[in-house]
Backbone as CSV, one residue per row, in Angstrom:
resi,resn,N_x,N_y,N_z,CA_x,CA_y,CA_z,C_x,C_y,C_z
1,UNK,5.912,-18.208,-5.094,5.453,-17.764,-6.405,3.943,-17.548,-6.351
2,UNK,3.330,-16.615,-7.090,2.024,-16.004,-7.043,1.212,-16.620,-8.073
3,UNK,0.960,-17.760,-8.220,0.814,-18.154,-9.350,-1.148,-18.411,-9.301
4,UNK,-2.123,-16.965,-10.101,-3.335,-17.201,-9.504,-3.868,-18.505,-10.096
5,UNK,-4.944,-19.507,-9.478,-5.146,-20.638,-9.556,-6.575,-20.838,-10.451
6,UNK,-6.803,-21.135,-11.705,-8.520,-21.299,-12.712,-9.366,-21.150,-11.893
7,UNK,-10.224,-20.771,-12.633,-11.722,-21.026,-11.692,-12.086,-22.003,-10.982
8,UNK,-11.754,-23.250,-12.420,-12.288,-24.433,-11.537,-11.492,-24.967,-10.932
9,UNK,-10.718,-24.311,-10.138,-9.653,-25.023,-9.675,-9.709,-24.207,-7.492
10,UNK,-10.720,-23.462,-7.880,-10.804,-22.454,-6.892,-11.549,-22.795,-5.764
11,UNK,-11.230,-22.853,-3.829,-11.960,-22.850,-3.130,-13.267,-21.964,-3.329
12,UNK,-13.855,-22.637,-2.070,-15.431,-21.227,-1.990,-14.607,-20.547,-1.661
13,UNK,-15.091,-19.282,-2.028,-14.956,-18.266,-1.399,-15.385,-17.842,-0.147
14,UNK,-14.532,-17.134,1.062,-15.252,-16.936,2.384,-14.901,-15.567,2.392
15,UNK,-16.212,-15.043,4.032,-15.423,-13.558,4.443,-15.127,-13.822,5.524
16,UNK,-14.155,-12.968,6.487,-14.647,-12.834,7.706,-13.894,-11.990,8.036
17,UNK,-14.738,-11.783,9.510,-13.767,-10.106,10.057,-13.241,-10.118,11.390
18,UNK,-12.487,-10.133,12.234,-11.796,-10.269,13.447,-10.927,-9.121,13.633
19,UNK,-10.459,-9.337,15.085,-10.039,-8.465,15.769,-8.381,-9.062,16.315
20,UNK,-7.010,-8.390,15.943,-6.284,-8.919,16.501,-5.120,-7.720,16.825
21,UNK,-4.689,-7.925,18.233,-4.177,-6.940,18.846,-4.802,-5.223,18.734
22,UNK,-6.299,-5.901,18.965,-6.939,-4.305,18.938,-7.201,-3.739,17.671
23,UNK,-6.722,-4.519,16.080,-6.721,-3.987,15.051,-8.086,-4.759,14.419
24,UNK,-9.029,-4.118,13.844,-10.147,-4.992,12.925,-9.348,-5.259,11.577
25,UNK,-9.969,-6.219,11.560,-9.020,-6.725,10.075,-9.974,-7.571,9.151
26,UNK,-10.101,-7.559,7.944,-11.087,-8.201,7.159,-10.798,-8.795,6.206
27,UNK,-11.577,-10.115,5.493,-10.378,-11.084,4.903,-11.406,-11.899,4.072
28,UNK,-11.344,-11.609,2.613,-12.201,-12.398,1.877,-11.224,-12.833,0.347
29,UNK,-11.954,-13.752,0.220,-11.011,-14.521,-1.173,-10.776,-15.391,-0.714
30,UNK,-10.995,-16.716,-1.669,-10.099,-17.994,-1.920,-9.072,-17.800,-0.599
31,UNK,-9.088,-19.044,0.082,-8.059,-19.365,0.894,-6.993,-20.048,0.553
32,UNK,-6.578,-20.785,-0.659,-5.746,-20.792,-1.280,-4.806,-19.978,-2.422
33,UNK,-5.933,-18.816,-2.490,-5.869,-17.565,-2.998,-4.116,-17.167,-3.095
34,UNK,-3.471,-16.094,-3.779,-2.371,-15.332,-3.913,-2.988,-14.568,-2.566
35,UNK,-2.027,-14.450,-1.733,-2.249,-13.548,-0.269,-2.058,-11.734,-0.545
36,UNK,-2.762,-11.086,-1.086,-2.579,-9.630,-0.780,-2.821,-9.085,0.112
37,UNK,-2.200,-7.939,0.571,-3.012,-7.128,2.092,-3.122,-5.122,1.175
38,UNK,-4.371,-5.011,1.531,-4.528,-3.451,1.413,-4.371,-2.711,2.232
39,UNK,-3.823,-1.664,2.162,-3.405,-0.573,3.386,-4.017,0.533,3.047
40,UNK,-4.828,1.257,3.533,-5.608,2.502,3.349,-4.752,3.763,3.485
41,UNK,-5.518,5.110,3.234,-4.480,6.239,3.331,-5.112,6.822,5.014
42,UNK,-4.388,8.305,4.960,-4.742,8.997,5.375,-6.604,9.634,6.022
43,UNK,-6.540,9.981,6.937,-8.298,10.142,6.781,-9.519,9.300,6.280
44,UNK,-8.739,7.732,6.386,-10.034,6.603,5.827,-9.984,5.991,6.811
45,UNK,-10.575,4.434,6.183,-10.631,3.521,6.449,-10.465,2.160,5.924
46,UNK,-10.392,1.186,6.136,-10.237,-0.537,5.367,-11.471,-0.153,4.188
47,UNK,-12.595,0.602,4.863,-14.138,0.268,3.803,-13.633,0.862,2.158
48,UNK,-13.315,1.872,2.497,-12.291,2.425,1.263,-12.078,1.463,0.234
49,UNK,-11.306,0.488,0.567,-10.159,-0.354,-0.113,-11.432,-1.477,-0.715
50,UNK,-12.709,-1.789,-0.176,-13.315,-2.733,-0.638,-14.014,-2.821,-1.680
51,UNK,-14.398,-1.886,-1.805,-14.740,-2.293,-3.783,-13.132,-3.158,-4.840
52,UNK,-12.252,-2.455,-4.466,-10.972,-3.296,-4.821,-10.860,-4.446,-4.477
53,UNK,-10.936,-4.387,-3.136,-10.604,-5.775,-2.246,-11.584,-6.908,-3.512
54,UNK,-12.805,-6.817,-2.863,-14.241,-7.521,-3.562,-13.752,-7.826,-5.333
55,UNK,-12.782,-6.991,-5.649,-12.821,-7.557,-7.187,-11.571,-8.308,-7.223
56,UNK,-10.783,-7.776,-6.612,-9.283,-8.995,-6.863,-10.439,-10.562,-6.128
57,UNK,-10.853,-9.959,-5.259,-11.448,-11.387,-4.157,-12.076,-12.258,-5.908
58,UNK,-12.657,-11.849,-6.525,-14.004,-12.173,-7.064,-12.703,-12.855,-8.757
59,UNK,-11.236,-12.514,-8.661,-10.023,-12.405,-9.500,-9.215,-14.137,-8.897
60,UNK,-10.026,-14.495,-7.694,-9.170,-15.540,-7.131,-7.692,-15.091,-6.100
61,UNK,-7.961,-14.066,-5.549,-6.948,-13.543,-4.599,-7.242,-13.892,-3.278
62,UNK,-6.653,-13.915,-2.352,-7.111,-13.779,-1.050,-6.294,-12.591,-0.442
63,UNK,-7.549,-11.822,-0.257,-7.175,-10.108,0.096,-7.649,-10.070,1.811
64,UNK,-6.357,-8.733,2.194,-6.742,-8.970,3.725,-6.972,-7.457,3.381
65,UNK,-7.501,-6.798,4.804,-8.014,-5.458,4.235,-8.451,-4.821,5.937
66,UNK,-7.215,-4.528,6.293,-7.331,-3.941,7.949,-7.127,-2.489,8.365
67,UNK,-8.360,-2.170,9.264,-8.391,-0.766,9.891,-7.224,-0.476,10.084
68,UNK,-6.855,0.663,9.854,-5.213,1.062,10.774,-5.509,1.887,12.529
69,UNK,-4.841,1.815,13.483,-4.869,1.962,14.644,-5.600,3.019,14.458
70,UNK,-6.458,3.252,15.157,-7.816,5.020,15.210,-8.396,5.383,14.693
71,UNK,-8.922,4.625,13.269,-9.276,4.084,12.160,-10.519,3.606,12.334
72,UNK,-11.819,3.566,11.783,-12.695,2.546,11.411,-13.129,2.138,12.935
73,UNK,-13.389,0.314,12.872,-13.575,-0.046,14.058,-12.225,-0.848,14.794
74,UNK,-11.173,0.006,14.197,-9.843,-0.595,15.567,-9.969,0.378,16.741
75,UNK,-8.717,-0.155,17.597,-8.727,0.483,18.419,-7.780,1.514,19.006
76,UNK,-7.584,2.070,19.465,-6.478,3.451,19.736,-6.575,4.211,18.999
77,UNK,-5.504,5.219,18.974,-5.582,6.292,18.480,-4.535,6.899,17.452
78,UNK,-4.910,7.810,16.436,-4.159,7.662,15.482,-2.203,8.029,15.343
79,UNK,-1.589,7.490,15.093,-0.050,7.315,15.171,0.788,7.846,14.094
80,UNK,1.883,7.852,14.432,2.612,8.753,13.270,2.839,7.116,12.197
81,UNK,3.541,7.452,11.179,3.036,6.396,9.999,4.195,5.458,10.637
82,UNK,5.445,5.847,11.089,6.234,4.979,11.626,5.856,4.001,12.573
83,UNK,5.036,4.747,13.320,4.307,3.650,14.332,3.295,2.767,13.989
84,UNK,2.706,3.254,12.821,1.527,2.526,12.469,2.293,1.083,11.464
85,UNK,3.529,1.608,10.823,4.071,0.538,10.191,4.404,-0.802,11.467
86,UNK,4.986,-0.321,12.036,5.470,-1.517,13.204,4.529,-2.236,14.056
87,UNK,3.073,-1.358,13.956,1.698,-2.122,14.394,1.543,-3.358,13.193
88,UNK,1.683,-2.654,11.863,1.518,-3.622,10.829,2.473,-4.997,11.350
89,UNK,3.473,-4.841,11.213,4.778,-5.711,11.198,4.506,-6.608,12.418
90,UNK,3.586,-6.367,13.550,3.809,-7.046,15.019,1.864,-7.726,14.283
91,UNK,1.315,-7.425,13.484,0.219,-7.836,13.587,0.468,-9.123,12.321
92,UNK,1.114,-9.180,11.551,1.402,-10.081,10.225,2.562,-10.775,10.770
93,UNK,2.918,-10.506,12.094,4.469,-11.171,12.089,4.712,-12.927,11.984
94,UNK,3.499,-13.612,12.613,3.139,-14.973,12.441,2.421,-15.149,10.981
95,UNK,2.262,-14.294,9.976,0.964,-14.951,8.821,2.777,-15.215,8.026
96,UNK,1.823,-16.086,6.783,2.739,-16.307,5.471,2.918,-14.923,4.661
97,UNK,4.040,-15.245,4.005,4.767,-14.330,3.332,3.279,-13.818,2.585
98,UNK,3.525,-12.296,2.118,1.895,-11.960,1.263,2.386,-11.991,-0.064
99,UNK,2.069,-12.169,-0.825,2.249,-12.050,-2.203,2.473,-10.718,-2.864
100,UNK,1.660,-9.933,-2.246,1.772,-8.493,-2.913,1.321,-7.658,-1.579
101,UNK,1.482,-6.284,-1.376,0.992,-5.636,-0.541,0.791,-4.177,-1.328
102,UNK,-0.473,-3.370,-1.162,-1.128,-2.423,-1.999,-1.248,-1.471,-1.143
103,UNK,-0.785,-0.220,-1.585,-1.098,1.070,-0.269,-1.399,2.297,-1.031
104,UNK,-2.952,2.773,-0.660,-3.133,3.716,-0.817,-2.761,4.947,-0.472
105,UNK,-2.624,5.877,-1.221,-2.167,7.368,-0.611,-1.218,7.334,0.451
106,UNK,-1.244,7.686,1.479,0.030,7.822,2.665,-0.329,5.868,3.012
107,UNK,-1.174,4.803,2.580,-1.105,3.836,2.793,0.277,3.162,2.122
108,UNK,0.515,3.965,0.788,1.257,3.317,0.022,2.836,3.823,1.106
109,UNK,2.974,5.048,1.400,4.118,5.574,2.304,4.132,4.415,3.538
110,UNK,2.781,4.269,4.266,3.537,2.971,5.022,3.658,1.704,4.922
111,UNK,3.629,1.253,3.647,3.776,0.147,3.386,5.220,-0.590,3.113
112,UNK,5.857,1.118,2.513,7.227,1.275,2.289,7.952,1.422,3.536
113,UNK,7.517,1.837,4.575,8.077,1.963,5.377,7.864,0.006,6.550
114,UNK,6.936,-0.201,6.493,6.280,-1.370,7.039,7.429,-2.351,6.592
115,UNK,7.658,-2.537,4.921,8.392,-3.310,4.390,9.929,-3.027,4.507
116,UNK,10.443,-1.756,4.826,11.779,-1.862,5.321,11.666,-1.811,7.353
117,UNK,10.958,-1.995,7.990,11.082,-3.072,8.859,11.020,-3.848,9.296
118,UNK,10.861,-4.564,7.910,10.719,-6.344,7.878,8.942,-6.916,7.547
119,UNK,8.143,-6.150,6.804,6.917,-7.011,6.400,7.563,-7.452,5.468
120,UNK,6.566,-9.381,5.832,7.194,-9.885,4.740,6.262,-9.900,3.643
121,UNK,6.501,-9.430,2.590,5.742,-9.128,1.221,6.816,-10.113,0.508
122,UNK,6.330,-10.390,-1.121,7.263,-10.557,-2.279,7.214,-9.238,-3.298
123,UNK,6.226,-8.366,-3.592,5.893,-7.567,-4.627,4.905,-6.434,-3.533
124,UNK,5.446,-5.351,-4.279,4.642,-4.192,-3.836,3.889,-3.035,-5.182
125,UNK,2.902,-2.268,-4.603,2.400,-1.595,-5.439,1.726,-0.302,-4.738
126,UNK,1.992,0.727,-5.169,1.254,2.302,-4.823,0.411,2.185,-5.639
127,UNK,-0.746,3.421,-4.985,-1.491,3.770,-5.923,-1.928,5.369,-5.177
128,UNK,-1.386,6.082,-6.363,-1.447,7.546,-5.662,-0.890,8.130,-4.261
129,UNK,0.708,7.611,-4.355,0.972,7.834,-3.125,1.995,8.976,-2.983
130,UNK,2.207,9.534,-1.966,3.201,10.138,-1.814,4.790,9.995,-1.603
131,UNK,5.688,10.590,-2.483,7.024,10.213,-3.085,8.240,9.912,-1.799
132,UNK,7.530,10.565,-0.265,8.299,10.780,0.834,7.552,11.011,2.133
133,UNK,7.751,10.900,3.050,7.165,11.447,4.700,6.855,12.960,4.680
134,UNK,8.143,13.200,3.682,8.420,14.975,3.633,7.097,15.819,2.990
135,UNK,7.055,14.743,2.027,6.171,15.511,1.078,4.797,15.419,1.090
136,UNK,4.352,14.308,1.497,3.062,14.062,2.448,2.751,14.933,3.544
137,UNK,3.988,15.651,4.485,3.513,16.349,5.338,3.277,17.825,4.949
138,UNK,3.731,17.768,3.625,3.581,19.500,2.755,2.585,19.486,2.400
139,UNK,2.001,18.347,1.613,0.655,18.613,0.856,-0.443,18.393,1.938
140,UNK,-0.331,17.612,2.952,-1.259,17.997,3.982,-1.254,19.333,4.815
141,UNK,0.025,19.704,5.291,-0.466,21.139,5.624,-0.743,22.339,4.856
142,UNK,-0.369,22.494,3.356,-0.806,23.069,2.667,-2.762,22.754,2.504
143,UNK,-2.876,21.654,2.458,-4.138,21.586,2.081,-5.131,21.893,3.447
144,UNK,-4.406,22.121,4.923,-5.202,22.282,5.539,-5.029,24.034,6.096
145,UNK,-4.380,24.797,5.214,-4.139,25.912,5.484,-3.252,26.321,6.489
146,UNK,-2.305,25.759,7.325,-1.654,25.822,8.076,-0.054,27.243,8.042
147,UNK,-0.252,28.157,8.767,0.503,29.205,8.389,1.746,28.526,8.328
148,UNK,2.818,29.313,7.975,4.205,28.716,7.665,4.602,28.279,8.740
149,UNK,4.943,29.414,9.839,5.106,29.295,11.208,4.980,27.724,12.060
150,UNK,3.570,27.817,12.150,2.951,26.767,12.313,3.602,25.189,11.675
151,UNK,3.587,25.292,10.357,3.849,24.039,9.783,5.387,23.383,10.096
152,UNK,6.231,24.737,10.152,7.626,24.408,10.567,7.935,23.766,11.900
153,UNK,6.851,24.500,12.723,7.407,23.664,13.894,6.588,22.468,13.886
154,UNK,5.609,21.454,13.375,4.698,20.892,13.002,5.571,19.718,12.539
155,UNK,6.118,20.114,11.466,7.464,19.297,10.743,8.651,18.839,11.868
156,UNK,9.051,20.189,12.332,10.395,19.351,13.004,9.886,18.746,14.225
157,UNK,8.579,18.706,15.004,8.110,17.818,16.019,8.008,16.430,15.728
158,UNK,7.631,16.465,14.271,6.935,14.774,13.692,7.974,14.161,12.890
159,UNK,9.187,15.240,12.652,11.068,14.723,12.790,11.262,13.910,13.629
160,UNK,11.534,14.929,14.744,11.761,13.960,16.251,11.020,12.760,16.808
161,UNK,9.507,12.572,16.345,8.766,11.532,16.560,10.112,10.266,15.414
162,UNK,10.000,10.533,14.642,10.228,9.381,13.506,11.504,9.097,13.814
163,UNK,12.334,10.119,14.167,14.038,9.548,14.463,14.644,9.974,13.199
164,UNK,14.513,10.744,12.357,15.362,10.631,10.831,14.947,11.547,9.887
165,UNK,15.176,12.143,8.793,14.807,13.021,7.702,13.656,12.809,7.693
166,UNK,12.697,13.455,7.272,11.150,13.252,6.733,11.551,12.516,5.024
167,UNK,12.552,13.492,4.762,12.406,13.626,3.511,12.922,12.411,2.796
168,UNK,14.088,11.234,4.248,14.512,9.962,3.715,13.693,9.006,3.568
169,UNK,12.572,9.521,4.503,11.524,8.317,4.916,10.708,8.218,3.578
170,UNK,11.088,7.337,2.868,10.170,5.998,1.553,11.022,6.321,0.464
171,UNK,11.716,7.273,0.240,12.734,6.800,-0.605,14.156,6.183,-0.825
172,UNK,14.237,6.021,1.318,15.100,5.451,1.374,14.552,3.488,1.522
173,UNK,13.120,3.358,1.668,13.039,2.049,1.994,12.573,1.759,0.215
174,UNK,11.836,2.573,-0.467,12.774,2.185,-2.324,13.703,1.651,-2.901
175,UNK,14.903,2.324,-2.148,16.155,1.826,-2.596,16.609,0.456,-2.545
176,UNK,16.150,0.567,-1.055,16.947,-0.386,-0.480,15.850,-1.978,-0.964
177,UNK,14.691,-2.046,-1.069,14.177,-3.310,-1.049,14.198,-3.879,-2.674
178,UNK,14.421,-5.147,-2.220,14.591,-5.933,-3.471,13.246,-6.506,-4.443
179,UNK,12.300,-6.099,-3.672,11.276,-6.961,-4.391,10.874,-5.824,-5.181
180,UNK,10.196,-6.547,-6.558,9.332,-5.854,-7.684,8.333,-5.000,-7.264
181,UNK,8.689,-3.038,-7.826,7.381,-2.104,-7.081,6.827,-1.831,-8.204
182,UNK,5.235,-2.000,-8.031,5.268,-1.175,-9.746,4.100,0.244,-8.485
183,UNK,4.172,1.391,-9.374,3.622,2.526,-8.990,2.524,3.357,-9.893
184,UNK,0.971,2.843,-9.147,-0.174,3.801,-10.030,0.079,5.078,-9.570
185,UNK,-0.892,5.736,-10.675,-1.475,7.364,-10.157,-2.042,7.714,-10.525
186,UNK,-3.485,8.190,-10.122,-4.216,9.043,-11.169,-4.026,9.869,-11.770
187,UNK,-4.448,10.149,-13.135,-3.591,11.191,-13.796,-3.885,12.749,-13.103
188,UNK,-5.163,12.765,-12.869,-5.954,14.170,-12.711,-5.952,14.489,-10.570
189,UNK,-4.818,13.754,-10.506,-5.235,13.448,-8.818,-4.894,14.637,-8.293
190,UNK,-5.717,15.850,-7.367,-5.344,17.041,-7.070,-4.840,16.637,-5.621
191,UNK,-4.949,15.924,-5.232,-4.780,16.052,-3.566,-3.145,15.651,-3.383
192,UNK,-2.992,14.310,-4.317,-1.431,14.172,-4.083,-1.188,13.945,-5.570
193,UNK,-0.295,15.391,-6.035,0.162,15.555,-7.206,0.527,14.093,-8.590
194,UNK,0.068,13.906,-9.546,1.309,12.917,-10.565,2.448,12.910,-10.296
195,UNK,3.138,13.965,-10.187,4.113,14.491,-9.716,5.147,13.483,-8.913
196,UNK,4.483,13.042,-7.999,4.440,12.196,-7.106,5.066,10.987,-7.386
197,UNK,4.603,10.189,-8.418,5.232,8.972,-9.085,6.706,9.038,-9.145
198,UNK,6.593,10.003,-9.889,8.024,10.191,-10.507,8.821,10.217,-9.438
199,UNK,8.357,10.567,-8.634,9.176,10.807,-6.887,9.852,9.733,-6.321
200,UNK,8.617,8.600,-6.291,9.178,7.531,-6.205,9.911,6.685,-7.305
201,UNK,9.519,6.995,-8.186,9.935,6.229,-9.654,11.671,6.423,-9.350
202,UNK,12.043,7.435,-9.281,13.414,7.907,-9.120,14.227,7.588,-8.171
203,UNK,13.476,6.737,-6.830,14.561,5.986,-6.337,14.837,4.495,-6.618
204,UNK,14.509,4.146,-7.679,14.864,3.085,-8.248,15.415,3.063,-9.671
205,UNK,16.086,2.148,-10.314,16.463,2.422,-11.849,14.796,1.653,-12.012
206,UNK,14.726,1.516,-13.343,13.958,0.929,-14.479,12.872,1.196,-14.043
207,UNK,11.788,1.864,-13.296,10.717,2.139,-12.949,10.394,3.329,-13.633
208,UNK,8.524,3.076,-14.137,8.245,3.814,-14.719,6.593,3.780,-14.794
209,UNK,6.142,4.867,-13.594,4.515,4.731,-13.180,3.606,4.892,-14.374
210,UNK,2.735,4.189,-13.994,1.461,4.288,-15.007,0.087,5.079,-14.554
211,UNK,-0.172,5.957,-15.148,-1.231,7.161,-15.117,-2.344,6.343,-15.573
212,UNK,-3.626,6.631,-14.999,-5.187,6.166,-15.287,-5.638,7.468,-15.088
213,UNK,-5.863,7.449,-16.305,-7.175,8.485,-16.972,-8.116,8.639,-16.021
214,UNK,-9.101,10.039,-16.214,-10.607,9.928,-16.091,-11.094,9.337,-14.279
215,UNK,-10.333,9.694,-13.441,-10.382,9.178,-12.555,-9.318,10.654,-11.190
216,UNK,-9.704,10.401,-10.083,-9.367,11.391,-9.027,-8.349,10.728,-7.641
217,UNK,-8.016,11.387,-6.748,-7.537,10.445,-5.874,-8.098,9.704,-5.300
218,UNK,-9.727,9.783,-4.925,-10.176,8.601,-4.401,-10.614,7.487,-5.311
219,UNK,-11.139,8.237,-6.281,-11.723,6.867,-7.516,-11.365,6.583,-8.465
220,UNK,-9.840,6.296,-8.127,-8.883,5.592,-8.767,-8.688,3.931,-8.399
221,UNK,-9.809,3.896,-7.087,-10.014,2.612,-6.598,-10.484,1.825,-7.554
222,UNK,-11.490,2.808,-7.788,-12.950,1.897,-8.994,-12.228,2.192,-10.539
223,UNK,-11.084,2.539,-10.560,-10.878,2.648,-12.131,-11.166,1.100,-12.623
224,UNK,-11.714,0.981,-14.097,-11.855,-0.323,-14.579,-10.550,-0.603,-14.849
225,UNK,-9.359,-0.427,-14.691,-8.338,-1.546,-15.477,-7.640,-1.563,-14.121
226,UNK,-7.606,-1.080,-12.923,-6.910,-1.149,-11.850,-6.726,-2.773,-11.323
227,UNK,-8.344,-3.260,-11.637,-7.594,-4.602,-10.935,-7.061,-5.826,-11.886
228,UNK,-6.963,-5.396,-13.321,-6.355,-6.133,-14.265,-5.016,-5.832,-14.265
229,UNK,-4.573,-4.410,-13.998,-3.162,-4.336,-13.384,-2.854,-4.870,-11.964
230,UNK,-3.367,-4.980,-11.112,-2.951,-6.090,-10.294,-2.722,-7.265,-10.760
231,UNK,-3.269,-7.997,-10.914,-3.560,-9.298,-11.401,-2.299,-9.507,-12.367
232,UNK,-2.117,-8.585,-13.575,-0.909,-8.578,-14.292,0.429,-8.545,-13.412
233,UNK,0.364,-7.528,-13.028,1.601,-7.372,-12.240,1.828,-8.547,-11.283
234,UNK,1.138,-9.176,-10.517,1.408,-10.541,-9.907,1.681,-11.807,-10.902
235,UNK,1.574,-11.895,-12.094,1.565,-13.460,-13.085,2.775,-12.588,-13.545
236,UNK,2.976,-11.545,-14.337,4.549,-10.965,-14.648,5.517,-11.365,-14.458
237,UNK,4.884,-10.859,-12.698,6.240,-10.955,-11.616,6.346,-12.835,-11.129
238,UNK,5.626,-13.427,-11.112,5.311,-15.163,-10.861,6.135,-14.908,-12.068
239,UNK,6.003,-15.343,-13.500,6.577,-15.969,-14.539,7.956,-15.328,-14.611
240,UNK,8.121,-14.387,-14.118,9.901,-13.681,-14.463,10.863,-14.482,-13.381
241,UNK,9.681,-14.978,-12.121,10.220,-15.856,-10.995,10.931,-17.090,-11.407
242,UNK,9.645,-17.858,-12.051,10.070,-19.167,-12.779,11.083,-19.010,-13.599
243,UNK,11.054,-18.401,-14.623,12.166,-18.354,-15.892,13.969,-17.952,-15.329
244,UNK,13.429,-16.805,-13.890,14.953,-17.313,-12.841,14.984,-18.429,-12.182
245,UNK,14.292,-19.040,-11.829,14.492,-20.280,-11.378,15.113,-21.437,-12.261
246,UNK,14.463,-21.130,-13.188,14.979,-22.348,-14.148,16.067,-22.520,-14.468
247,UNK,16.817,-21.701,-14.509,18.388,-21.208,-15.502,19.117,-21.367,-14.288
248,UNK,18.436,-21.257,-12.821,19.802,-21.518,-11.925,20.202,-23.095,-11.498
């Protein structure tokens, strides 16, 4: 249970940054903290995620916040998202269960994918992500001008990398996982459509994304109510825990 802990009830706060299996990884908040991990998108890095990180940290969380392989200061080179999920999964495979896990843009796509090959999370959350593998690989080659030609065979190469539909990949690991997703989006986000939510929203019943105003795909990080919806969404999901617990 995620249950965040008073102020005065709170370790110091620490940072620190290490290196494990070649991946940099960075880690500040309360060590008794609710355990979150941030996953970055496409074309970033962990630094991205830290103005967020720094405010859940500053919320009583303990946030982890790691380069992805080719990334930042890790090491190798960059991987299809399938591979990068199973780097995740072999790098968390000894930590405690996380409390929540947060993925930006195509971060949020492998997180879904990370978590249907076994990361252990309790609660997940997008923020501006893309609805599928499929559709992530449209709006990137559209956005990088890529002739049709081109993109088709582009697509069915990075098919054969993954083993499976593009188009199953994150709405089939939606379906299938049991833990609580809730799904941001910026409202005005041009790079990966609103659109998008609904994408995912639809492989689940009762889901239903929440739009933030006044904000773009990248600085939807710094929206002011973003990390009060974290924070909510973890005590929600803690108290809906307890109140099943109790009755069984």
């Amino acid at each position: 249970m995620a249950v965040i802990p008073q102020r005065a009830d709170q370790t110091v706060c620490s940072g620190n940054c290490f290196r494990r299996h070649g991946v940099y990884l960075r880690q500040l908040g309360p060590v008794d903290g609710p355990r979150v991990l941030l996953i970055h998108g496409w074309n970033a890095d962990g630094r991205m995620m830290m103005p967020l990180a720094r405010a859940l940290a500053d919320q009583g969380l303990r946030v982890a916040v790691p380069d992805l392989p080719g990334t930042g200061k890790s090491e190798g080179r960059p991987r299809s998202f399938v591979a990068l999920a199973l780097i995740l999964n072999k790098l968390f495979l000894n930590e405690k269960t996380y409390d929540l896990v947060i993925g930006h843009s195509a971060g949020g796509l492998i997180a879904m994918i990370a978590l249907g090959q076994g990361l252990k999370a309790q609660r997940l959350m997008t923020i501006s992500a893309p609805s599928s593998l499929a559709r992530m690989m449209d709006l990137y080659l559209r956005f990088t001008g890529q002739p049709a030609r081109t993109a088709r065979a582009l697509l069915g190469r990075y098919e054969n990398v993954c083993g499976r539909p593009l188009a199953a990949i994150g709405p089939s690991e939606c379906r299938e996982m049991s833990i609580p997703l809730k799904v941001v989006h910026a409202k005005h986000d041009w790079q990966v459509p609103a659109s998008e939510a609904q994408g995912i929203c639809a492989a689940r019943e009762g889901l239903t994304p929440i739009y933030l105003g006044n904000c773009n795909h990248r600085t939807v990080l710094h929206h002011p109510e973003l990390t009060g919806l974290v924070v909510h969404f973890l005590q929600e999901t803690s108290d809906r825990e307890a109140t099943h617990a109790s009755y069984r």
